[in-house]
NUMI-337238 format. One line per field, with one value per residue (C-alpha): residue in one letter; x negated, y negated, z negated; residue number from 1. Coordinates in steps of 0.05 Angstrom, whole numbers, plus 5000, padded with zeros to 4 digits. Last residue first. Example, Ala and Ser with C-alpha at 12.3 -4.5 7.8 and 13.67 -1.06 7.14 Angstrom:
rest = c(s_a)
px = c(4727_4754)
py = c(5021_5090)
pz = c(4857_4844)
nr = c(2_1)
//
This chain:
rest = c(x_x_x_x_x_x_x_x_x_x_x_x_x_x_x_x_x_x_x_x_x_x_x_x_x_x_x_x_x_x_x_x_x_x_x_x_x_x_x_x_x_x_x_x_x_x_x_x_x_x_x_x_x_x_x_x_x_x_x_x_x_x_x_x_x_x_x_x_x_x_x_x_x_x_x_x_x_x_x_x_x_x_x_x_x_x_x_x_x_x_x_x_x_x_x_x_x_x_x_x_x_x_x_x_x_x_x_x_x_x_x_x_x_x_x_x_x_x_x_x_x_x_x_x_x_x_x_x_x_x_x_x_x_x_x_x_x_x_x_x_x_x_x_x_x_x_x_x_x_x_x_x_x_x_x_x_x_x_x_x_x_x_x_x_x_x_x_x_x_x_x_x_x_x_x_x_x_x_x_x_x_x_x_x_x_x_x_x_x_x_x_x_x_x_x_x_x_x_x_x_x_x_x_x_x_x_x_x_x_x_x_x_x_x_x_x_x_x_x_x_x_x_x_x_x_x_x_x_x_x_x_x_x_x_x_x_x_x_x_x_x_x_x_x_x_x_x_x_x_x_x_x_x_x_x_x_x_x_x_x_x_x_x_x_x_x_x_x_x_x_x_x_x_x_x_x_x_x_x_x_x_x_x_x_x_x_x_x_x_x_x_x_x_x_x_x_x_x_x_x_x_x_x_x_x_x_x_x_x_x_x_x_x_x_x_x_x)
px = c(2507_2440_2450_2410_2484_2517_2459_2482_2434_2389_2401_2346_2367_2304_2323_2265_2221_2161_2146_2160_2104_2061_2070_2069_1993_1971_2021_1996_2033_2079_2093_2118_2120_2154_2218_2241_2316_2353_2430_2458_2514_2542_2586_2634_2690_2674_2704_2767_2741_2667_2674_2682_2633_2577_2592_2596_2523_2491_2506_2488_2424_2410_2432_2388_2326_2349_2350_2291_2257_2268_2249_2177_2168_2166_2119_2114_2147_2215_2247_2317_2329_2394_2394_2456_2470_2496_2552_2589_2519_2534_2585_2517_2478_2539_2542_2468_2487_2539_2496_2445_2512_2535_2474_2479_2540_2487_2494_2500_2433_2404_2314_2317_2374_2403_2404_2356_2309_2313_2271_2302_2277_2316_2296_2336_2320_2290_2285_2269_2219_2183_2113_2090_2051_1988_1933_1893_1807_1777_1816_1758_1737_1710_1722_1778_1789_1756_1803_1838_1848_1926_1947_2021_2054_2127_2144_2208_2206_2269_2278_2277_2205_2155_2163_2092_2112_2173_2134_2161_2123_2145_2096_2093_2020_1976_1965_1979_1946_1981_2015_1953_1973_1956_1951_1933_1985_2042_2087_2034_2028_1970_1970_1913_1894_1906_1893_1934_1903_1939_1963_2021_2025_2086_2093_2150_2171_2224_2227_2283_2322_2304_2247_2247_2226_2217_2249_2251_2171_2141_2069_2008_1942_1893_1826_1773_1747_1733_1765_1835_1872_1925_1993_2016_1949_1989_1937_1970_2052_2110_2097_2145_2150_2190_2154_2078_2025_2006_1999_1937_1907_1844_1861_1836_1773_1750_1747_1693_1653_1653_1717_1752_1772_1842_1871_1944_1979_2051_2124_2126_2188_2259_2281_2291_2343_2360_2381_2317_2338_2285_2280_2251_2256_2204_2158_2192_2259_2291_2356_2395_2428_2431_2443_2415_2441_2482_2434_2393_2335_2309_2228_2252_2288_2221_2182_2246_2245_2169_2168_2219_2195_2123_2166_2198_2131_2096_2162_2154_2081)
py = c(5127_5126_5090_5026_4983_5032_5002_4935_4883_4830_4760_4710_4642_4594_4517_4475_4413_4446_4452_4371_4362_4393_4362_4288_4312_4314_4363_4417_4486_4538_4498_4537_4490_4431_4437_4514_4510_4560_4587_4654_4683_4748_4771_4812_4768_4713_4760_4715_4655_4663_4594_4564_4596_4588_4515_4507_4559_4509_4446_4486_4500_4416_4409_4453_4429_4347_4365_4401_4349_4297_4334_4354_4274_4252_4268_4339_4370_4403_4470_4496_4570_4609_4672_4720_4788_4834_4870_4871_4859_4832_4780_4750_4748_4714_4659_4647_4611_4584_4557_4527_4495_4461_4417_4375_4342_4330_4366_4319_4337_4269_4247_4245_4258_4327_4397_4395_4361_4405_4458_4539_4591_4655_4716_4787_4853_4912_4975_5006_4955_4961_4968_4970_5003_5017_5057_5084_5086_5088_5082_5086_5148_5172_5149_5201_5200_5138_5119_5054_5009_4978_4913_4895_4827_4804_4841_4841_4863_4896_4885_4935_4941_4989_4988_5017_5088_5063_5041_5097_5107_5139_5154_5163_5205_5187_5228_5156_5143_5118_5047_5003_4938_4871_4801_4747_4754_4731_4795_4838_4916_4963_5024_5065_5100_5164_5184_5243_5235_5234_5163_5129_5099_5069_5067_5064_5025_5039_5116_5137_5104_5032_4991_4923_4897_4824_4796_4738_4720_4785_4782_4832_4843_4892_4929_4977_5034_5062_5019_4987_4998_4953_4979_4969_4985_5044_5107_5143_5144_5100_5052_4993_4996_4934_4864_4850_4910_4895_4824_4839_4850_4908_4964_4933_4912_4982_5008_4986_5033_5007_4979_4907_4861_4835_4784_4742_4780_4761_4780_4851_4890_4899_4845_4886_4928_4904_4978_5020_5081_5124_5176_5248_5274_5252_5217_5164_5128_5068_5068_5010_4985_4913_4879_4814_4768_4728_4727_4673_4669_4603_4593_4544_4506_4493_4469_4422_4392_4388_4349_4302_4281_4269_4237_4184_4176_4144_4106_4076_4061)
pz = c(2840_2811_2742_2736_2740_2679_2630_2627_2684_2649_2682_2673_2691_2692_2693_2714_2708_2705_2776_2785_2729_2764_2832_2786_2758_2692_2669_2703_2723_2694_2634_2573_2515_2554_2531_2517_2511_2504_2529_2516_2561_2559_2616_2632_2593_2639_2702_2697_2714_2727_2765_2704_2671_2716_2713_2639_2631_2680_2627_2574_2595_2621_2551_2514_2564_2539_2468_2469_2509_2464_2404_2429_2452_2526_2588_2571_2632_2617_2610_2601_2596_2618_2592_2632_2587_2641_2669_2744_2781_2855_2820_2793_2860_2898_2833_2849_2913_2877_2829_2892_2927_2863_2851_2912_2860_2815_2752_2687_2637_2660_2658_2724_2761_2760_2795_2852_2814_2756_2797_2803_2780_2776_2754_2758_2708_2741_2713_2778_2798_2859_2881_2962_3000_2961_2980_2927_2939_3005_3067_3120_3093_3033_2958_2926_2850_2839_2781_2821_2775_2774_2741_2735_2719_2701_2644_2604_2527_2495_2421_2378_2379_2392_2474_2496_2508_2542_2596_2648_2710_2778_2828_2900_2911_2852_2790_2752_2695_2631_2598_2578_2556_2576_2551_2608_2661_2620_2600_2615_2639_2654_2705_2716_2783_2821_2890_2924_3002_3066_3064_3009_2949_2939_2868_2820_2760_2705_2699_2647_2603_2605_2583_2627_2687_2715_2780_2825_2815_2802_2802_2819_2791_2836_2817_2862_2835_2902_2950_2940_3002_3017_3061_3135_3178_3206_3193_3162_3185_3172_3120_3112_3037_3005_2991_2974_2980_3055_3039_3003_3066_3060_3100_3168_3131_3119_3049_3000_2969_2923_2895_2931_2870_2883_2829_2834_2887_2890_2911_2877_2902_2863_2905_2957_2927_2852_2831_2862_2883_2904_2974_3001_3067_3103_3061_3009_3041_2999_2967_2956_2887_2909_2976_2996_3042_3016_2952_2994_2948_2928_2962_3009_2958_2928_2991_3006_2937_2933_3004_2991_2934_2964_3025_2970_2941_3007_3013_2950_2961)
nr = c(317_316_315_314_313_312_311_310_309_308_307_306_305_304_303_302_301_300_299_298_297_296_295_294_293_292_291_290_289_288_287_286_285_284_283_282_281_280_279_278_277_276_275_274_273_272_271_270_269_268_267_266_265_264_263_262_261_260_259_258_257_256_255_254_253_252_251_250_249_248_247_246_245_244_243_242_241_240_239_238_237_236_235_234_233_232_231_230_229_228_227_226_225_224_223_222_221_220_219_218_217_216_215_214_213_212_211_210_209_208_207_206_205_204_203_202_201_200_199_198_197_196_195_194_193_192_191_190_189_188_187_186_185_184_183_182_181_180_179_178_177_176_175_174_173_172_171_170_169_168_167_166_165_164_163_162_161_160_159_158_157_156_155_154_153_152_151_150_149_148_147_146_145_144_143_142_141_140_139_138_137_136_135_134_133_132_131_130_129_128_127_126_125_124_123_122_121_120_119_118_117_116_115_114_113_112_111_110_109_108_107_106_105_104_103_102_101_100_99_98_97_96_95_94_93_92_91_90_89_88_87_86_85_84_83_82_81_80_79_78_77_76_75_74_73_72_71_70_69_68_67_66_65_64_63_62_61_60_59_58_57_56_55_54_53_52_51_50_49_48_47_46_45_44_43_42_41_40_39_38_37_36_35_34_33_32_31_30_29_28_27_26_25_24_23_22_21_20_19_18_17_16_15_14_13_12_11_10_9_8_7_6_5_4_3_2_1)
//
């Protein structure tokens, strides 16, 4: 049995790290080509694009099969000429729900999301917003074609919201052919704010707020991200499954927090003063999976760092 949960373990922690950006590799404030001659900056590069489809509900009529992979509307636009198979067609009327996992947007001045849509035909659809995939708000209609959208119509507070989700209904403004409905290539954030999740496990022992020694390489790997954006406000949230009492794991999130925020810091050095850090601790009030089971507990034992770019970094250079 121990052995049989050691390769359990095993497999989480590897399936997790797996899914950790490699900010080595990624380059931020990139431009990305729209049509022939046209193009849109989008400041986090590619991972300004959506990374999940949580709802797809084909419209009527439907278009053809070939159109109809909801992979086709996940990562940065790849389209190069109608008819190439590389985006998702909604159908007439037809309904999509997408996720960000490494990023969220924000209000900021100007546009802050923009749409792919691509193929021969202008088709418009509605745009809703959520900050948790359950309560949304209405933001406008698209006329279709590539499309900017700015939220700040819904931003009444002081405060700036960030949003991880994005529903889209098509408005049935074209229904023929074998792409019937909007066609969507991709969907990228231009007021994009970074997200990173990463699982307890690979920073401390159970139930311990001291980083593991392991622990080091996954911090610096967000450490190359960080210096990539020279302001921000960095939020580093500690959460925790609800196996113990509500005080117990607020103490032990708020530590875990603070314990990331030291090492950050310290390897800041003299860049710390670019930089605001707040630290939190959520406990087990936002789980992102099951609590009954040991996989879902494993999820929600996490630290989320959420680093929200200063206004000079959205600026097209």
């Amino acid at each position: 049995m121990k052995l049989l949960a050691f390769f359990i373990s095993f497999f989480i922690i590897q399936f997790i790290t797996a899914q950790q950006v490699d900010f080595t590799h990624i380059d931020f404030q990139k431009f990305y080509r729209v049509g022939n001659s046209d193009e849109v900056f989008l400041p986090l590069g590619d991972i300004s694009f959506v990374d999940k489809v949580t709802y797809f509900k084909e419209g009527d009529p439907k278009a053809e099969k070939a159109y109809t992979n909801t992979d086709h509307a996940l990562g940065a636009p790849d389209y190069v000429k109608y008819p190439d198979k590389t985006y998702l067609s909604l159908g007439c009327g037809g309904e999509l729900v997408v996720e960000f996992k490494n990023n969220g947007f924000i209000d900021i001045d100007g546009p802050d999301l923009y749409f792919f849509e691509v193929g021969p035909s202008v088709e418009a659809f509605e745009v809703y917003i959520s900050k948790d995939g359950k309560n949304w708000i209405y933001v406008q209609d698209t006329s279709g074609g590539s499309s900017y959208v700015d939220i700040a119509s819904v931003e009444k507070g002081k405060t700036k919201d960030i949003y991880y989700y994005i529903k889209l209904k098509d408005l049935g403004s074209f229904c023929d052919g074998p792409t019937a409905g909007a066609d969507i290539d991709a969907i990228g954030t231009i007021g994009g704010v970074l997200k990173v999740n990463i699982d307890a496990n690979l920073l401390f022992d159970l139930d311990k707020f001291q980083l593991k020694s392991k622990a080091l390489s996954t911090l610096d790997n967000f450490l190359i991200g960080l210096h990539k954006i020279p302001e921000a406000e960095v939020i580093i949230e500690g959460h925790t499954d609800a196996q113990a009492s509500h005080e117990y794991n607020q103490e032990l999130g708020l530590n875990r927090a603070k314990s990331v925020e030291e090492y950050l810091l310290q390897h800041l050095k003299e860049k710390t003063e670019n930089y605001e850090f707040k630290v939190k601790s959520q406990g087990e009030t936002q789980p992102i999976a099951t609590n009954k089971t040991a996989i879902g507990r494993q999820k929600n034992r996490r630290v989320e760092i959420i680093v929200i770019p200063s206004e000079d970094f959205y600026k097209r250079p």
